[in-house]
C-alpha beads as a LAMMPS data file, in Angstrom:
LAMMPS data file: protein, C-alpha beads

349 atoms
348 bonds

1 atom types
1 bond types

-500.0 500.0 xlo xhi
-500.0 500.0 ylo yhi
-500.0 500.0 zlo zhi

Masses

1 110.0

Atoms # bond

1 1 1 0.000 0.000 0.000
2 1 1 0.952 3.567 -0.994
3 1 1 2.685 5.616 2.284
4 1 1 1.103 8.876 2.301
5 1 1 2.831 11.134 4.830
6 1 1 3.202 14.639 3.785
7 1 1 7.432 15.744 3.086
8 1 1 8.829 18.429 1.336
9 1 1 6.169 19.705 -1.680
10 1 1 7.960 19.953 -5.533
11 1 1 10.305 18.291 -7.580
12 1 1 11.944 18.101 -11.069
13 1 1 12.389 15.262 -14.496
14 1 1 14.860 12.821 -15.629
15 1 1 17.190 13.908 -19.134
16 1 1 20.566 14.275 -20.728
17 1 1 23.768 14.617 -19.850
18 1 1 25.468 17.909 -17.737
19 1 1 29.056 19.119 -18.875
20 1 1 30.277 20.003 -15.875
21 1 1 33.400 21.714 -16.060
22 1 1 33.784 25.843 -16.380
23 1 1 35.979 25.029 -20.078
24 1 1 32.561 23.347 -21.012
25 1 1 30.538 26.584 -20.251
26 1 1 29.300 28.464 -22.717
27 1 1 28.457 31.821 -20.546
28 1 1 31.069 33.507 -18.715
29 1 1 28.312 35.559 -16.374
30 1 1 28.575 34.188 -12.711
31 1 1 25.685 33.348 -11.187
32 1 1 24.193 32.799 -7.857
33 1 1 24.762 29.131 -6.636
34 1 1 21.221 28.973 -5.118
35 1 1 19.814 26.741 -1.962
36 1 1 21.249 22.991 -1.319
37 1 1 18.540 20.645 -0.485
38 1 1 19.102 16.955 1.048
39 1 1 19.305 13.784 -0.478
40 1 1 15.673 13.543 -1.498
41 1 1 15.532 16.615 -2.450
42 1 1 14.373 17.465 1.122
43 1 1 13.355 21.436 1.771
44 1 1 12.563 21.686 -2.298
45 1 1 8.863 22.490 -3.292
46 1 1 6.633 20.530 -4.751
47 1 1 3.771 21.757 -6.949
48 1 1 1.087 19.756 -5.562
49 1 1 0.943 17.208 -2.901
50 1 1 3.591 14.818 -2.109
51 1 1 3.342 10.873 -0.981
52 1 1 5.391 8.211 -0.859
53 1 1 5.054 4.486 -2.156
54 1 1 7.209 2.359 -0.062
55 1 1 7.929 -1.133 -1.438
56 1 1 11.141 -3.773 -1.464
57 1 1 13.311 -4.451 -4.476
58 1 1 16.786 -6.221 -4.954
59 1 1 16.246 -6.465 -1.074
60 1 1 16.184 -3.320 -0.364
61 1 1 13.333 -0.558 1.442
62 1 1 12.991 1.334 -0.758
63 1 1 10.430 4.370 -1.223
64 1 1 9.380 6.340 -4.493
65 1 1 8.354 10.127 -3.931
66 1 1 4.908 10.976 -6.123
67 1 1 2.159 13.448 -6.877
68 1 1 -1.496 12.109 -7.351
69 1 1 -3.614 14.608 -8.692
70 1 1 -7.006 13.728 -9.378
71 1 1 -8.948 15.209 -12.071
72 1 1 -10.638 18.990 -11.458
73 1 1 -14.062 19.312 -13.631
74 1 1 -15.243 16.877 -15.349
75 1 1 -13.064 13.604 -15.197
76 1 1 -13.152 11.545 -17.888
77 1 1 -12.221 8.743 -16.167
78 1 1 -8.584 8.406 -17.514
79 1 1 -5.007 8.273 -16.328
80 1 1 -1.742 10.219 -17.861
81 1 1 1.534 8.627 -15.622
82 1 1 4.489 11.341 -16.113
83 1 1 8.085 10.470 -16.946
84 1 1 10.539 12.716 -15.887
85 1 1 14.089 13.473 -17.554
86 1 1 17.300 12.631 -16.072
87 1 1 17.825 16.232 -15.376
88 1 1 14.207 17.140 -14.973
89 1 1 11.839 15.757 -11.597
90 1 1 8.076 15.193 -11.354
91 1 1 8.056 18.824 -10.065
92 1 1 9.057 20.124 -13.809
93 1 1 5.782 18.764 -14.753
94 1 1 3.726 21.342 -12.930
95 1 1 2.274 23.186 -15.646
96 1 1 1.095 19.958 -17.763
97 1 1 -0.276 18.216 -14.435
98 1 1 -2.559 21.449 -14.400
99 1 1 -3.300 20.941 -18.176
100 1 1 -4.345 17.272 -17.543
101 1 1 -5.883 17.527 -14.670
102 1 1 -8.143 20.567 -15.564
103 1 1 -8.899 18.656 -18.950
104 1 1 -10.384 15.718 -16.973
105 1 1 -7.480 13.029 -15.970
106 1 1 -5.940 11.572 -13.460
107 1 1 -1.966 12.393 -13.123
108 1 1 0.387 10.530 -11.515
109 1 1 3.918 11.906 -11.578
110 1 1 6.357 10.124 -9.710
111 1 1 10.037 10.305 -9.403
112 1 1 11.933 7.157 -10.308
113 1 1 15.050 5.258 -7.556
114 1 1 17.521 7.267 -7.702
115 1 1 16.109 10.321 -8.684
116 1 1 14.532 13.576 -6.554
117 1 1 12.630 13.082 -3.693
118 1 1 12.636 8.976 -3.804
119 1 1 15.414 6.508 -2.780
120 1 1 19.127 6.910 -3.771
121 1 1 20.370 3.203 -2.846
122 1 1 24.160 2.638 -2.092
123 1 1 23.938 0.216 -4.642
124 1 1 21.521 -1.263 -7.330
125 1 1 21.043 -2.750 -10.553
126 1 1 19.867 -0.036 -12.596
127 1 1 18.032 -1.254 -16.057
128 1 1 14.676 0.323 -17.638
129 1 1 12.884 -2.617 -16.954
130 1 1 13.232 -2.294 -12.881
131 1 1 12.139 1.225 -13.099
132 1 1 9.182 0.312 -15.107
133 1 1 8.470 -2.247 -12.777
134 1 1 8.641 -0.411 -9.971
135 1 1 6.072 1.893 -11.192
136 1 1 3.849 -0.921 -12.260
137 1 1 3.897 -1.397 -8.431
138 1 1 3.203 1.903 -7.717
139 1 1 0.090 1.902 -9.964
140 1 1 -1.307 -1.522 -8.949
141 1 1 -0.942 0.211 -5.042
142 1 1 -2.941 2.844 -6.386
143 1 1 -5.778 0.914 -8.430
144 1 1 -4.336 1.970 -12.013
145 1 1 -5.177 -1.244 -13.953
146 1 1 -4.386 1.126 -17.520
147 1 1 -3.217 4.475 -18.259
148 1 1 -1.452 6.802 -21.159
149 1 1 2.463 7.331 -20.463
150 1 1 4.453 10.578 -21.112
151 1 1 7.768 10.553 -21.107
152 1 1 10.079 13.080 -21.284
153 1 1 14.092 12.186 -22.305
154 1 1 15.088 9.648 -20.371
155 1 1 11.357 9.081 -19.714
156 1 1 10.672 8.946 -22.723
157 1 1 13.097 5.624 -23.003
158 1 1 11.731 4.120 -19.772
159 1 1 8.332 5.166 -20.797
160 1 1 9.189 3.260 -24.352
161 1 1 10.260 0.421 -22.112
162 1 1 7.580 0.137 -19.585
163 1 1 4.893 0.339 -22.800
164 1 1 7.030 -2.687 -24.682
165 1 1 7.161 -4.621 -20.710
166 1 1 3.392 -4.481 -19.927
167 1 1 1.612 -3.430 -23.504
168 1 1 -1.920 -4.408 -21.840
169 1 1 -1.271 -1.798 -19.456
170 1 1 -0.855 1.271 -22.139
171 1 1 -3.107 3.000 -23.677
172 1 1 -1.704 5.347 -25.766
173 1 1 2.143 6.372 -25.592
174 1 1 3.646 10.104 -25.977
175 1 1 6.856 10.663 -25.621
176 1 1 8.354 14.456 -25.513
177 1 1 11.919 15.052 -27.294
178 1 1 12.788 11.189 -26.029
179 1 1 17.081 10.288 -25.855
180 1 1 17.224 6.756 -27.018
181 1 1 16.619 7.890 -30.439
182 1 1 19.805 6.408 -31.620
183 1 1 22.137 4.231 -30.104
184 1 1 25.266 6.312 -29.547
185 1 1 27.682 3.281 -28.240
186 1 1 26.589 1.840 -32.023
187 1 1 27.548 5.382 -33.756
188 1 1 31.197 5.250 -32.337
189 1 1 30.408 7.534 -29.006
190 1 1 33.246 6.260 -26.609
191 1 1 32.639 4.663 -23.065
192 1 1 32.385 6.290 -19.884
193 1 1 33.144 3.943 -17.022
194 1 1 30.766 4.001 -14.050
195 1 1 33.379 5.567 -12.190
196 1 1 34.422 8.261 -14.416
197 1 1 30.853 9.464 -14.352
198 1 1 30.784 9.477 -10.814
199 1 1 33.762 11.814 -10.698
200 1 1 32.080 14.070 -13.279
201 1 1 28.806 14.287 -11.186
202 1 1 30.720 15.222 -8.191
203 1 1 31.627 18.485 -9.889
204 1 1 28.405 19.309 -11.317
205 1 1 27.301 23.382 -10.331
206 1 1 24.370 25.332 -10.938
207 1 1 26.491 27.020 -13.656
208 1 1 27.531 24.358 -15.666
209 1 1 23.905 23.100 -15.666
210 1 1 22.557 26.341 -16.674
211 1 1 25.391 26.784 -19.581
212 1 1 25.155 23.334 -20.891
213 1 1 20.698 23.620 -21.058
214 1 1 21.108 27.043 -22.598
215 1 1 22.869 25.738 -25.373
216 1 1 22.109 21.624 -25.669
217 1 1 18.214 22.125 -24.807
218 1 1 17.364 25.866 -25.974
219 1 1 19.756 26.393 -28.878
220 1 1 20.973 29.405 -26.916
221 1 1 17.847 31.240 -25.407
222 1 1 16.867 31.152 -21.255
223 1 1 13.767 32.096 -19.945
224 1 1 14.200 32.890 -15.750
225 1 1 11.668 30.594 -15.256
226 1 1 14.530 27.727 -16.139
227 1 1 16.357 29.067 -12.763
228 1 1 14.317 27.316 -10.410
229 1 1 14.864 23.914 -12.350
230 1 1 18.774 24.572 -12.388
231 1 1 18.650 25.324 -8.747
232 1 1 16.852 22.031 -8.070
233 1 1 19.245 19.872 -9.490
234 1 1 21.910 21.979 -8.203
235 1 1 20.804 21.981 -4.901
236 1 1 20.569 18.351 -5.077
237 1 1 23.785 17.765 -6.184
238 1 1 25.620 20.039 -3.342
239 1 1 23.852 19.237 -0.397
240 1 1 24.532 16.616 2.615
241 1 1 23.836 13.465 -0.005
242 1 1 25.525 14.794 -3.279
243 1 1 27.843 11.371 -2.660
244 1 1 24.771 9.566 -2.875
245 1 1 23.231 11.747 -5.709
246 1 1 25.836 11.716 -7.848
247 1 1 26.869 8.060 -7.359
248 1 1 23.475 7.291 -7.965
249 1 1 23.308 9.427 -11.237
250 1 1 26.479 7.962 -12.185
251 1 1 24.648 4.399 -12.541
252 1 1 22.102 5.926 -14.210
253 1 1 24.126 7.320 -16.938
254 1 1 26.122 4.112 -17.977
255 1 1 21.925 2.278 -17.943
256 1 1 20.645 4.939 -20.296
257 1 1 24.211 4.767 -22.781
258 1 1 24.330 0.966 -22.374
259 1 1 20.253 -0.415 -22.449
260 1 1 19.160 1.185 -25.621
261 1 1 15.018 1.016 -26.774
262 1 1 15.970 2.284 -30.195
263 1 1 15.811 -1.654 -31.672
264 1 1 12.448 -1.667 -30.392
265 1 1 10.142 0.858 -31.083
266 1 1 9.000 -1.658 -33.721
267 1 1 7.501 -3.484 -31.502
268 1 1 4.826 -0.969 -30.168
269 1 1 1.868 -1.830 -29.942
270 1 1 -0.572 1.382 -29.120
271 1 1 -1.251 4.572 -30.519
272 1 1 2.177 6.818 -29.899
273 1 1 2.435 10.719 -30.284
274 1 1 5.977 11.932 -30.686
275 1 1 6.795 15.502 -29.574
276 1 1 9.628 17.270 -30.743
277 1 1 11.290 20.259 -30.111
278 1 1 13.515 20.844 -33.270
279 1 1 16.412 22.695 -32.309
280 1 1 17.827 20.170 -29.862
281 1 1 20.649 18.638 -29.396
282 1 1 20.628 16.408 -27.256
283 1 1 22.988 13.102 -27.113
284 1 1 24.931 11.058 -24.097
285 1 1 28.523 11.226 -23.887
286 1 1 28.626 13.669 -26.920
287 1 1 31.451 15.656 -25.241
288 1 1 33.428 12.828 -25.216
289 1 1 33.062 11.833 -29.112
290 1 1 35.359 12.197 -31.829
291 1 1 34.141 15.241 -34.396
292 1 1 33.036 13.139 -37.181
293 1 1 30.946 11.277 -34.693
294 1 1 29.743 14.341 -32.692
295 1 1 28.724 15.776 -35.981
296 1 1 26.040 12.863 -36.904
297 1 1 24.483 12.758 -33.213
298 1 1 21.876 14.697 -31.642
299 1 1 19.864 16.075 -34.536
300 1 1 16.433 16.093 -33.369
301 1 1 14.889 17.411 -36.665
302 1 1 15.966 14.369 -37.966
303 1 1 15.564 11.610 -35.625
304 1 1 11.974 12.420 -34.901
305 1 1 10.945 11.511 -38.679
306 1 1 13.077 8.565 -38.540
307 1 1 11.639 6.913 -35.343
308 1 1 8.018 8.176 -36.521
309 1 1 8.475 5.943 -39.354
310 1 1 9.526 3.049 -37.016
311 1 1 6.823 2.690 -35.161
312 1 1 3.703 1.266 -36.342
313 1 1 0.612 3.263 -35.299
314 1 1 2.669 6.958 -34.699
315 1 1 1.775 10.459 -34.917
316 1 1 4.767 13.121 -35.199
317 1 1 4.538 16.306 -34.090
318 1 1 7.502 19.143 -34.255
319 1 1 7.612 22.586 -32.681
320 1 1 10.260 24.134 -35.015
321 1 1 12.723 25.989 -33.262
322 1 1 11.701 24.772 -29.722
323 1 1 14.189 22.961 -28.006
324 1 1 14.732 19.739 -25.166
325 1 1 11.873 20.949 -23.185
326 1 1 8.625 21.872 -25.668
327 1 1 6.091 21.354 -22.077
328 1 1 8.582 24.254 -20.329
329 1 1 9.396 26.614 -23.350
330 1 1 6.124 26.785 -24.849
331 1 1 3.491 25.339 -22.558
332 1 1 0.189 26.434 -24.393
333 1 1 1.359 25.562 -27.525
334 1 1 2.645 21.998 -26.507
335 1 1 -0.551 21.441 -24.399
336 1 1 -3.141 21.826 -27.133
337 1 1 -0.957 19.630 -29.346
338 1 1 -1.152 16.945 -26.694
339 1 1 -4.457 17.697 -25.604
340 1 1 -5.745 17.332 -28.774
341 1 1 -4.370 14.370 -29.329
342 1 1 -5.078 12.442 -26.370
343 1 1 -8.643 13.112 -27.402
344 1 1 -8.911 12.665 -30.791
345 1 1 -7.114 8.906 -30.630
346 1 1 -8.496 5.576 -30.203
347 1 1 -7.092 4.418 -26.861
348 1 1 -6.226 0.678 -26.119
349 1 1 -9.226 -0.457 -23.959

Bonds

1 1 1 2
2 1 2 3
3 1 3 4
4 1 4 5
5 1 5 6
6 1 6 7
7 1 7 8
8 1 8 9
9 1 9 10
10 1 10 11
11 1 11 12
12 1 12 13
13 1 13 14
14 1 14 15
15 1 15 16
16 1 16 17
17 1 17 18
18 1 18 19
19 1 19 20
20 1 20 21
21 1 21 22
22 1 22 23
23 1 23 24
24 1 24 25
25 1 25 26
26 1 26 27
27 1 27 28
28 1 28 29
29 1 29 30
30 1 30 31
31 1 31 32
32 1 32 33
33 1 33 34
34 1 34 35
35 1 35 36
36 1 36 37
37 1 37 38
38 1 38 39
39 1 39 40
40 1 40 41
41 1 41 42
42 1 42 43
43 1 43 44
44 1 44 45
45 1 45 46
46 1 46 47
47 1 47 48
48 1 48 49
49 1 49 50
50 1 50 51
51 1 51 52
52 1 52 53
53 1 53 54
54 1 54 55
55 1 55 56
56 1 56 57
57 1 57 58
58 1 58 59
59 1 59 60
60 1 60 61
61 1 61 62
62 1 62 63
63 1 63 64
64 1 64 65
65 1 65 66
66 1 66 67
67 1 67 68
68 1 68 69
69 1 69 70
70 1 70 71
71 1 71 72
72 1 72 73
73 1 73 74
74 1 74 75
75 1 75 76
76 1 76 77
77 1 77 78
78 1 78 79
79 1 79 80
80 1 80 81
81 1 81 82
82 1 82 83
83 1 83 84
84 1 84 85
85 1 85 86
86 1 86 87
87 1 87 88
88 1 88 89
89 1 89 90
90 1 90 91
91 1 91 92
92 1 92 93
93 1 93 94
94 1 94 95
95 1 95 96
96 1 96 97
97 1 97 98
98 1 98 99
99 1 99 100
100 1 100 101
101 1 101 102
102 1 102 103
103 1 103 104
104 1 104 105
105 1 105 106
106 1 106 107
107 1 107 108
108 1 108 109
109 1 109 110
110 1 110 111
111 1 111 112
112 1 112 113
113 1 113 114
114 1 114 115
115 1 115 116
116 1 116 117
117 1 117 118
118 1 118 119
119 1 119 120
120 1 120 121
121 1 121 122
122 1 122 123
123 1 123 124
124 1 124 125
125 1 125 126
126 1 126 127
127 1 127 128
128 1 128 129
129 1 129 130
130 1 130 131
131 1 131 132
132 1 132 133
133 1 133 134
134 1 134 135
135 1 135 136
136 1 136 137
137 1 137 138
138 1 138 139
139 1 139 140
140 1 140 141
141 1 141 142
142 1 142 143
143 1 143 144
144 1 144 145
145 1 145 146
146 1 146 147
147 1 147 148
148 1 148 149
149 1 149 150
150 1 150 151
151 1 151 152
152 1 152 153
153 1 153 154
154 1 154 155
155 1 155 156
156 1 156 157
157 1 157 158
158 1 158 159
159 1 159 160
160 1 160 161
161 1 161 162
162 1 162 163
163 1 163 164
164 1 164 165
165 1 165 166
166 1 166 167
167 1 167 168
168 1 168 169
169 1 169 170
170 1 170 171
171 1 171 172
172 1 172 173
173 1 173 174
174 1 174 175
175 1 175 176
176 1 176 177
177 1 177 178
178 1 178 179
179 1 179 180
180 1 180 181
181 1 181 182
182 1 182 183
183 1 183 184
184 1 184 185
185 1 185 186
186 1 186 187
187 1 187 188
188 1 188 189
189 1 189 190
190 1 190 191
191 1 191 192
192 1 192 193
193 1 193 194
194 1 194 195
195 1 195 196
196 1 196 197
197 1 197 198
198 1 198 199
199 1 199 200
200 1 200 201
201 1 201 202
202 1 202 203
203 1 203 204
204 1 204 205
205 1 205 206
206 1 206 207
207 1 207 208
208 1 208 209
209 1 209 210
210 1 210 211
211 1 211 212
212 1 212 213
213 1 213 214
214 1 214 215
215 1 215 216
216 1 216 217
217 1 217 218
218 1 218 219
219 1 219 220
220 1 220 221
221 1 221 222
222 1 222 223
223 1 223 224
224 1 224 225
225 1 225 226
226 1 226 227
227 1 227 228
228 1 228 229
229 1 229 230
230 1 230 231
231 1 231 232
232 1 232 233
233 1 233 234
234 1 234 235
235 1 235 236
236 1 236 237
237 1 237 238
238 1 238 239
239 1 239 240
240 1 240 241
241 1 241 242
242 1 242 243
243 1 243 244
244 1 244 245
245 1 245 246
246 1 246 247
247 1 247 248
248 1 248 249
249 1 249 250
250 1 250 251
251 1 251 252
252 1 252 253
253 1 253 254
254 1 254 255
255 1 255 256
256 1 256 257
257 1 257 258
258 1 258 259
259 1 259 260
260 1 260 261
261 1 261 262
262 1 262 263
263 1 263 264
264 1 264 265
265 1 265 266
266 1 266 267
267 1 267 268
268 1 268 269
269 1 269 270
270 1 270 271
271 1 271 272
272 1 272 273
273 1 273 274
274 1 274 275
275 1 275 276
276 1 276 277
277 1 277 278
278 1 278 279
279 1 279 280
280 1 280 281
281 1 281 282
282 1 282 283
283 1 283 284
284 1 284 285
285 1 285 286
286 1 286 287
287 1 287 288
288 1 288 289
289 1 289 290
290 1 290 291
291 1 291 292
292 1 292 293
293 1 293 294
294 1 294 295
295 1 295 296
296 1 296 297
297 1 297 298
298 1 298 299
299 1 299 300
300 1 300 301
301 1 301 302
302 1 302 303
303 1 303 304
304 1 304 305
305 1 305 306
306 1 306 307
307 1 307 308
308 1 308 309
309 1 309 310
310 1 310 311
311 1 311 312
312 1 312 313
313 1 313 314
314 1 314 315
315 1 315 316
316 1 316 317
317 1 317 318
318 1 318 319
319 1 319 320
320 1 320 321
321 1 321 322
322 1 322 323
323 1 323 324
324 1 324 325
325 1 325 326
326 1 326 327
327 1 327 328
328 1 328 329
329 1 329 330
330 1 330 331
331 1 331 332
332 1 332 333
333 1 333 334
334 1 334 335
335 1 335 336
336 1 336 337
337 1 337 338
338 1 338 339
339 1 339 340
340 1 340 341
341 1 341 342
342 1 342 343
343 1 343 344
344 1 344 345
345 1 345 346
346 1 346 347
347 1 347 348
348 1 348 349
């Protein structure tokens, strides 16, 4: 059964990778460090309500931080499950929760092991498949027999591969500017050991975050609004767990560059919406790649047409110009596409 004491309120997503050192900034302009927050993200706040599933896996207690929002209005008696990024939280989904929910569904946005608010394990076998099955468990607590996924970057992988482990759970599929696009261990990007991203995520700063998502997610542009993201994961990564959170993030990184879905999406079986912002760039370990390599990676405005035509039943929309985060640049705009899609497709009943 769900745990449902009240913490700390907000969180963030789950996406790409963070170049972390000042030679990999692209702005010169110091800015404020911001708060530190603890190892679940403790003193951070949430949008709406937070709970807490608490459940055993790999023989661990373990507990997964999430936001149930029921529907305001007129529900329609549907579910939308959010995805976060690898640098993103369920908090970053604040303004589509209020979309869905004020549209008629229930949204559940949780935040995965390892991530935010929920459990950062000293150690664990990371692989898409556990996290989807941990929030299988999550819904089954909460009476969610089927619901529509949307994942975001790295969500949008584990959403791929939640939707490929229990198909007669989804009913429709969207996925928002998704890594896993291409497999970038196949296209020659070189290997990061476990422990070489651990010593990279010790030094990660609210600058370097806020450099490398200016120019890998926004193609250059900022809105302020972006600050309180950047001091989320920031304040994550600098406070009284960062050991944890970036060992933790560490084992993440080398499951999302070594467990790719991109063989797969094939294999879907429901009604799938891709979401793309254009201008990003997006691709693991691409500071580490050769030029000819880093040249061929990461091109959004391609790779969306591509997958769209790998997956059987797939709709493809682009937001030219729009970057990593479509939901955060351009909320209206990206909610009406989504909106209108979730309502306009045949759902798997």
């Amino acid at each position: 059964m769900p745990v449902t004491f009240s913490r700390w309120l907000p969180s963030l997503l789950l996406c790409a990778a963070l170049p972390l050192s000042a030679q990999e900034a692209t702005s010169t302009a110091a800015a404020p460090e911001g708060p530190a927050y603890g190892p679940e993200l403790q003193g951070f706040e949430y949008p709406y309500t937070l709970k807490h599933f608490a459940f055993q896996s790999q023989g661990k207690s373990l507990q997964m931080g999430y936001m149930d929002v029921a529907a305001h209005g007129k529900a329609n008696g549907r579910t939308v499950v959010l995805m976060h990024g690898k640098n993103f939280c369920a908090a970053t989904w604040d303004s589509s929760i209020k979309a869905l929910s004020e549209s008629g569904y229930r949204v559940i946005a949780p935040d995965q092991i390892g991530f935010c608010t929920s459990s950062k394990p000293d150690n664990y076998q990371y692989s898409f498949q556990q996290l989807a099955t941990n929030t299988q468990q999550l819904l089954k607590a909460l009476g969610i027999q089927k619901a529509t996924l949307l994942g975001h970057s790295t969500g949008g992988m584990l959403a791929t591969r939640y939707a490929l482990l229990f198909p007669e759970q989804v009913e429709q599929l969207a996925l928002v500017n998704p890594i896993g696009m291409e497999d970038w261990k196949a296209l020659g990007v070189p290997y990061r050991t476990v422990d070489q991203w651990y010593q990279r995520e010790l030094k990660v700063s609210a600058q370097g975050i806020r450099d490398y998502e200016r120019t890998t997610y926004y193609d250059g542009r900022w809105k302020p609004e972006f600050d309180r993201w950047v001091d989320m994961l920031a304040g994550l990564s600098k406070g009284p767990g960062k050991t944890q959170v970036a060992w933790n993030s560490a084992l993440i990184y080398d499951m999302i560059f070594t467990q790719p879905v991109y063989y797969e999406f094939k294999d879907l079986k429901m009604p799938t919406l891709l979401l793309i912002g254009t201008s990003d760039t997006t691709a693991i370990g691409k500071d580490l790649a050769p030029p000819e390599v880093k040249a061929k990676i990461g091109h959004y405005e391609v790779l969306g047409k591509q997958v769209a035509k790998l997956i059987p039943q797939s709709t493809l929309v682009e937001f030219p110009g729009m970057g990593h985060a479509p939901q955060m640049e351009e909320p209206a705009q990206f909610h009406k596409a989504l909106l209108d899609w979730l309502n306009t497709s045949n759902p798997v009943r």
